[in-house]
MDAnalysis code that builds the backbone (N, CA, C; Angstrom):
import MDAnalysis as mda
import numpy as np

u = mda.Universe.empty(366, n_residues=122, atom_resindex=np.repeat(np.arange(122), 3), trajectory=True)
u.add_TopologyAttr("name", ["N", "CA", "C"] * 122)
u.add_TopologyAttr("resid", np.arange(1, 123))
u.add_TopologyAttr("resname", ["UNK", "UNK", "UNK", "UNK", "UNK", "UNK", "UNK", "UNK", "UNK", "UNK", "UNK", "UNK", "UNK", "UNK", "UNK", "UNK", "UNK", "UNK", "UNK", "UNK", "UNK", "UNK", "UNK", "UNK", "UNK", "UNK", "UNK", "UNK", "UNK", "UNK", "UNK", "UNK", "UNK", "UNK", "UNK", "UNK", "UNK", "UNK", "UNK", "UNK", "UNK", "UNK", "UNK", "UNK", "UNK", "UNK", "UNK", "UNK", "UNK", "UNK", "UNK", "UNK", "UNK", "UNK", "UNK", "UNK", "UNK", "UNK", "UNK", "UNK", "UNK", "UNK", "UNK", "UNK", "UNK", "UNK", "UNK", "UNK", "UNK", "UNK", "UNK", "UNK", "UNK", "UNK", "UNK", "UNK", "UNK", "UNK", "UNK", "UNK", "UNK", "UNK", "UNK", "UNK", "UNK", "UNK", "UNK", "UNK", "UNK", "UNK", "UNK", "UNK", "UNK", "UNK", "UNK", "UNK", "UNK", "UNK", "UNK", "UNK", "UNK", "UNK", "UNK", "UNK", "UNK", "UNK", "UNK", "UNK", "UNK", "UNK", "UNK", "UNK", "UNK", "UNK", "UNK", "UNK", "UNK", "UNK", "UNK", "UNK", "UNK", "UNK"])
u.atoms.positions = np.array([
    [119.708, -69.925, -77.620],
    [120.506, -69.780, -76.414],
    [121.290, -71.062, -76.162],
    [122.603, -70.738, -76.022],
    [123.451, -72.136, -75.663],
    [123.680, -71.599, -74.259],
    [123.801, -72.922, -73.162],
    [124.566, -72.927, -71.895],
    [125.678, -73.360, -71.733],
    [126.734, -73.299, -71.568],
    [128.281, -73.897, -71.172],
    [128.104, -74.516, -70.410],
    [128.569, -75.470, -69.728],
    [129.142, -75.650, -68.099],
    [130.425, -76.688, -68.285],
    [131.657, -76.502, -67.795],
    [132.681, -76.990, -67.796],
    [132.719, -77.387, -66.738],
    [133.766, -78.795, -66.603],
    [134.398, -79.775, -65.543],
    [135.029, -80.252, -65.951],
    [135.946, -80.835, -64.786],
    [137.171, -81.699, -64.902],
    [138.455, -80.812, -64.228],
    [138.273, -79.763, -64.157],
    [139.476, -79.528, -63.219],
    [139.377, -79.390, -61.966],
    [140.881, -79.388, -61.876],
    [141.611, -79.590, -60.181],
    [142.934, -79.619, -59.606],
    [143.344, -80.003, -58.705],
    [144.924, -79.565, -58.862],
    [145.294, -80.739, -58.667],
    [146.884, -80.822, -59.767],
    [147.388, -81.915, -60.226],
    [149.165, -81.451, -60.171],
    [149.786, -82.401, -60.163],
    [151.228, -81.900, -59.697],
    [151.501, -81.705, -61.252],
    [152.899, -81.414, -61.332],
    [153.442, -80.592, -62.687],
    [153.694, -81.807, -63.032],
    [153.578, -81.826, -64.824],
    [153.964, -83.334, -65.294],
    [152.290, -84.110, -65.687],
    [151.511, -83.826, -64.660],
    [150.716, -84.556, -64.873],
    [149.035, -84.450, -66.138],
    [148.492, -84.781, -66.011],
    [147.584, -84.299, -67.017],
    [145.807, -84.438, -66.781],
    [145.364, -83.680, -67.312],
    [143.585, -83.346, -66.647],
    [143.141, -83.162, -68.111],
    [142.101, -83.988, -67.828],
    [141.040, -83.359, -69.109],
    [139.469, -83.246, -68.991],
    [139.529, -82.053, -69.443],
    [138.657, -80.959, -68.910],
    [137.146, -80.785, -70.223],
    [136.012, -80.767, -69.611],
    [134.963, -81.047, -70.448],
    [133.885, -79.724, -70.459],
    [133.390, -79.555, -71.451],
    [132.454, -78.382, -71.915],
    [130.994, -79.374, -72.029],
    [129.945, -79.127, -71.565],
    [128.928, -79.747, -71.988],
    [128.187, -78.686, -72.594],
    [127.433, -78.566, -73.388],
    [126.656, -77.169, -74.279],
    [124.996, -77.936, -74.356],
    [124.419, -77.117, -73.972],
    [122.917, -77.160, -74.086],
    [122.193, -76.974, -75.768],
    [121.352, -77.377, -75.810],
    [120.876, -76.828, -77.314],
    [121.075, -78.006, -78.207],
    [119.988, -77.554, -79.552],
    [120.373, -78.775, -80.484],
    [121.730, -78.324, -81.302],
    [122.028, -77.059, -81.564],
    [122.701, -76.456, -82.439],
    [124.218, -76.350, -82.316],
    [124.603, -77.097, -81.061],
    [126.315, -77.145, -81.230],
    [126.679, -77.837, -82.049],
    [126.776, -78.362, -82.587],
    [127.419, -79.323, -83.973],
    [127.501, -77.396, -85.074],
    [126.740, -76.864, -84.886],
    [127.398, -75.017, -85.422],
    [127.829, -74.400, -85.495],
    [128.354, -74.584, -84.231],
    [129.242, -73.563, -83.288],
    [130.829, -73.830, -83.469],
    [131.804, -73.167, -83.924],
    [132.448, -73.160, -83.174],
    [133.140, -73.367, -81.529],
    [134.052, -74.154, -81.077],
    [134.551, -74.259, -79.495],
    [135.761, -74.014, -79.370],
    [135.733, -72.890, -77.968],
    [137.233, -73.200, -77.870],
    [137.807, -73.229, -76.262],
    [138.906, -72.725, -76.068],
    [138.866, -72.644, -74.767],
    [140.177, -71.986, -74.521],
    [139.397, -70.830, -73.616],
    [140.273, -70.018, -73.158],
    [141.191, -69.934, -71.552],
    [141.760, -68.917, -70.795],
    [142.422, -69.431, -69.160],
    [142.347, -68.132, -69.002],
    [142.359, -67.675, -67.741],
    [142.659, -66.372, -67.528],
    [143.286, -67.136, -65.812],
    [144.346, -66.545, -65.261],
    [145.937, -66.533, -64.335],
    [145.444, -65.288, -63.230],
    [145.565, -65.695, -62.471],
    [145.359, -64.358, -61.663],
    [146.371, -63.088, -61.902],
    [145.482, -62.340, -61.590],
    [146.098, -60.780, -61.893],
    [146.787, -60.836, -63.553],
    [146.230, -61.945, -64.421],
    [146.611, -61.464, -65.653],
    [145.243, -61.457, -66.772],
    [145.530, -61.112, -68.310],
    [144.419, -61.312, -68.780],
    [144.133, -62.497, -69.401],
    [142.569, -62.922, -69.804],
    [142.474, -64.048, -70.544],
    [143.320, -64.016, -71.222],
    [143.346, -65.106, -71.591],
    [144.060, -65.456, -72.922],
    [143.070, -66.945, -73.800],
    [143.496, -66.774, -75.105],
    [143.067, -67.926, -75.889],
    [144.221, -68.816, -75.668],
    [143.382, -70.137, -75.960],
    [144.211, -71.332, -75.410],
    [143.751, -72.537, -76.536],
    [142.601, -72.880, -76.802],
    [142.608, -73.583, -78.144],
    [141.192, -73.393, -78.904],
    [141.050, -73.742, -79.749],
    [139.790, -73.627, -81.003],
    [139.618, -75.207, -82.101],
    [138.211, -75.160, -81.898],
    [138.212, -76.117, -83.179],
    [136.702, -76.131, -83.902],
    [137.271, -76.240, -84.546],
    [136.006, -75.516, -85.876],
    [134.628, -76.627, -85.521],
    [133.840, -76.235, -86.739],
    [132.523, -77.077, -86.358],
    [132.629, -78.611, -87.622],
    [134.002, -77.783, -88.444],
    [134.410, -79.683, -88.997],
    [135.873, -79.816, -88.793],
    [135.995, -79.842, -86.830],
    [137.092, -80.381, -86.414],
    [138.244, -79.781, -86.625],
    [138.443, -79.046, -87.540],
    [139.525, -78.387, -87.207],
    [139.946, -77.306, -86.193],
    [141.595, -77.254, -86.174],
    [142.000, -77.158, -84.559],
    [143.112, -76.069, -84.900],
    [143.115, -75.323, -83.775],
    [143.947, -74.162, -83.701],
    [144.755, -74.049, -82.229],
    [145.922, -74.075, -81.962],
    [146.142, -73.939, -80.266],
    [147.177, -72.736, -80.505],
    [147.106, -72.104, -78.926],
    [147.953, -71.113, -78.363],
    [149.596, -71.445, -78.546],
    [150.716, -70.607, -78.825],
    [152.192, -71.245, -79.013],
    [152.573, -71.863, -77.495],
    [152.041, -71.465, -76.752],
    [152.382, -71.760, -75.452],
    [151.652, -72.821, -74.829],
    [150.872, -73.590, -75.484],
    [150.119, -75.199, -74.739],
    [150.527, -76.210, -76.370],
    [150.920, -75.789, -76.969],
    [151.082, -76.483, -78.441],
    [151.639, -77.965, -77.991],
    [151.218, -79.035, -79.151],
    [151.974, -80.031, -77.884],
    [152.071, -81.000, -76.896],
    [151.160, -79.828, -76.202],
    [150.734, -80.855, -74.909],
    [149.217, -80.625, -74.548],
    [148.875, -79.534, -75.124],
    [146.830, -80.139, -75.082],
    [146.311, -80.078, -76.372],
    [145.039, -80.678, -76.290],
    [144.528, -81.342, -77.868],
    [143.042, -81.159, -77.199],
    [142.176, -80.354, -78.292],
    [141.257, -80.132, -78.473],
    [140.442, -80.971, -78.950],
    [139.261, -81.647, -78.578],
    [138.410, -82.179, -79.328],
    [137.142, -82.037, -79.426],
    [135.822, -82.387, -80.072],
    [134.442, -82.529, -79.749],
    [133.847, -83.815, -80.031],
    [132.569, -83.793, -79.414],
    [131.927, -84.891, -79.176],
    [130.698, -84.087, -79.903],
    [129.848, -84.156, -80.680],
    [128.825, -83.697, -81.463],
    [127.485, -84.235, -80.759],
    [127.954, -85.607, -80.576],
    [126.716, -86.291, -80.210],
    [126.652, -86.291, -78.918],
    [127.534, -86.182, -78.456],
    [127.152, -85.682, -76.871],
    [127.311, -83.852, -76.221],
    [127.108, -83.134, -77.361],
    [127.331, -82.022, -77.384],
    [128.585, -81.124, -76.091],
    [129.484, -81.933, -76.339],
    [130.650, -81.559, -75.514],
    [132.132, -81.458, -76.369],
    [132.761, -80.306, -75.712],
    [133.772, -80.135, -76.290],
    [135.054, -80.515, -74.875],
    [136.164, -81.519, -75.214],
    [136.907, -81.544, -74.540],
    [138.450, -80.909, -74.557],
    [139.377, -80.400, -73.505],
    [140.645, -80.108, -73.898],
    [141.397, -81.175, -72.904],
    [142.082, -81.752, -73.350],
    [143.090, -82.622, -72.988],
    [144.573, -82.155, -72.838],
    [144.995, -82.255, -71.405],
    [145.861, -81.233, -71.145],
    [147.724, -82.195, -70.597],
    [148.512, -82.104, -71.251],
    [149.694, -83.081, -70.686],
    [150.661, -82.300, -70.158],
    [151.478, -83.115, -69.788],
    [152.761, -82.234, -69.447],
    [152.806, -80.768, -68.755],
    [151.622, -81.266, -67.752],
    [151.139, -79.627, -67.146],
    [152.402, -79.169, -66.187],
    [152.221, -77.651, -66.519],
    [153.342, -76.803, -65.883],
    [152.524, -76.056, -64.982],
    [153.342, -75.795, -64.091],
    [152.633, -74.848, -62.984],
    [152.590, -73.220, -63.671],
    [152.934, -72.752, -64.792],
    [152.378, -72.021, -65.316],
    [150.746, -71.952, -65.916],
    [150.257, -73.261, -65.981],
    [149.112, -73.500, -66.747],
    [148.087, -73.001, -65.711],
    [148.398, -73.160, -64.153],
    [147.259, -72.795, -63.808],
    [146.321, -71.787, -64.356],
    [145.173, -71.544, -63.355],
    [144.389, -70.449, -64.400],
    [143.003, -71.477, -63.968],
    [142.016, -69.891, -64.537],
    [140.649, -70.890, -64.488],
    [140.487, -71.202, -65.939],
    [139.832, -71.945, -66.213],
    [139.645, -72.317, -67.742],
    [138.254, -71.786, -68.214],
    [137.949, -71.590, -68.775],
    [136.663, -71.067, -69.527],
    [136.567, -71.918, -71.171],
    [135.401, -72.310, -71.269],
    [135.072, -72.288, -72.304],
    [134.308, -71.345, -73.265],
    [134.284, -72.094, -74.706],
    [133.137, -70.504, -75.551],
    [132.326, -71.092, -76.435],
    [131.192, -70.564, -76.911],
    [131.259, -70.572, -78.370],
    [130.578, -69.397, -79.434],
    [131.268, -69.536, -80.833],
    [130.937, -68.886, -81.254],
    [130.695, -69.268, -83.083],
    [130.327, -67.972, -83.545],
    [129.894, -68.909, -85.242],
    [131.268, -69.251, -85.789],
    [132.464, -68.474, -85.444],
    [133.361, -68.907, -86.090],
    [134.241, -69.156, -85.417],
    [135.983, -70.085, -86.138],
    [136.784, -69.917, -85.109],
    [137.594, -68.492, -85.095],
    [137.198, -67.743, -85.972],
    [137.882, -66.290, -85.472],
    [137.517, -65.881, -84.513],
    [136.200, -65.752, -84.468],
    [135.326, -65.312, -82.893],
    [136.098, -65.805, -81.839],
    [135.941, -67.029, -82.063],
    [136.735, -67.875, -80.809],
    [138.300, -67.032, -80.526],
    [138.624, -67.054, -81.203],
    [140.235, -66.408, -81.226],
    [140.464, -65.267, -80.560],
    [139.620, -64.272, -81.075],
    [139.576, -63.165, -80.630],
    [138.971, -62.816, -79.593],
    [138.214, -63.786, -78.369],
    [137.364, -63.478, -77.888],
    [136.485, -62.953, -77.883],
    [135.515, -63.420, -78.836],
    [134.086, -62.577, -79.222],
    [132.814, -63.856, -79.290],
    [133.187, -64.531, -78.323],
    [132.020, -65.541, -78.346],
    [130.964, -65.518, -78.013],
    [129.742, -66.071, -78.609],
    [128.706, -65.669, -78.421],
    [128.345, -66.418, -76.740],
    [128.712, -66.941, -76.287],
    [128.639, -67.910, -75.154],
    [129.660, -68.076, -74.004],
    [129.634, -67.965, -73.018],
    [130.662, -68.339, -71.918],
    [130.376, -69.752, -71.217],
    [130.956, -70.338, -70.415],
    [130.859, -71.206, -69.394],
    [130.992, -70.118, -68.012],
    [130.774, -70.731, -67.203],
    [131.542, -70.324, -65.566],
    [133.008, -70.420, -65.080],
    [133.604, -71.228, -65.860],
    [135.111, -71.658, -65.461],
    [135.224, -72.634, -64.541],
    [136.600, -73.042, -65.154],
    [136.816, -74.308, -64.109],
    [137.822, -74.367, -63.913],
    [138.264, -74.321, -62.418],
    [140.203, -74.350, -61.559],
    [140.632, -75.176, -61.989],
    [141.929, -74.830, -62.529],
    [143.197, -76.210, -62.686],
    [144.496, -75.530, -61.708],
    [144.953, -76.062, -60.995],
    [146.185, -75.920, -60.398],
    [147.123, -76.899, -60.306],
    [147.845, -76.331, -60.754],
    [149.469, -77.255, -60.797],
    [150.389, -76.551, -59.761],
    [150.543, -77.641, -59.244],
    [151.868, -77.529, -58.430],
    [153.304, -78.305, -58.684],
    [153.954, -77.296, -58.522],
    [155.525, -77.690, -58.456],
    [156.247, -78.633, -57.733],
])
């Protein structure tokens, strides 16, 4: 059993930048796949970035750019680092994980977080 819990967001004017943290329970995240997804009110999730369990990285065409995925192994946290935020980005953020980064992609993770608010304003 892994636990999520994400932090670091909040509302930040457009332009500016937040970076946002996954902490994961368990010995076994260094396994897992991470990624991190948003879901917008009244729209659906969406995938937003992925990175494998040796670092490699996958992002959405629409945050490309301006957030960067990373992990911390030894502190079993995965971070997204977010720039040049648009008031489109709001959304709650969610994290995942799963065995692969397809899982991740597709939304089929074995794991959720709770989510965490980012709001940008204009």
């Amino acid at each position: 059993q892994v636990q999520l819990v994400e932090s670091g967001g909040g509302l930040v004017q457009a332009g500016g930048s937040l970076r946002l943290s996954c902490a994961a329970s368990g010995r076994t995240f260094s396994s897992y796949a991470m990624g991190w997804f948003r879901q917008a009110p009244g729209k659906e999730r969406e995938f937003v970035a992925v990175i494998s369990r040796y670092s490699s990285t996958n992002y959405a065409d629409s945050i490309k750019g301006r957030f960067t995925i990373s992990r911390d192994n030894a502190k079993n946290t995965v971070y997204l680092q977010m720039n040049s935020l648009k008031p489109g980005d709001t959304a709650v953020y969610y994290c995942a994980a799963a065995a692969s980064p397809r899982a991740v992609v597709v939304g089929t993770g074995d794991y959720w977080g709770q989510g965490t608010q980012v709001t940008v304003s204009s």
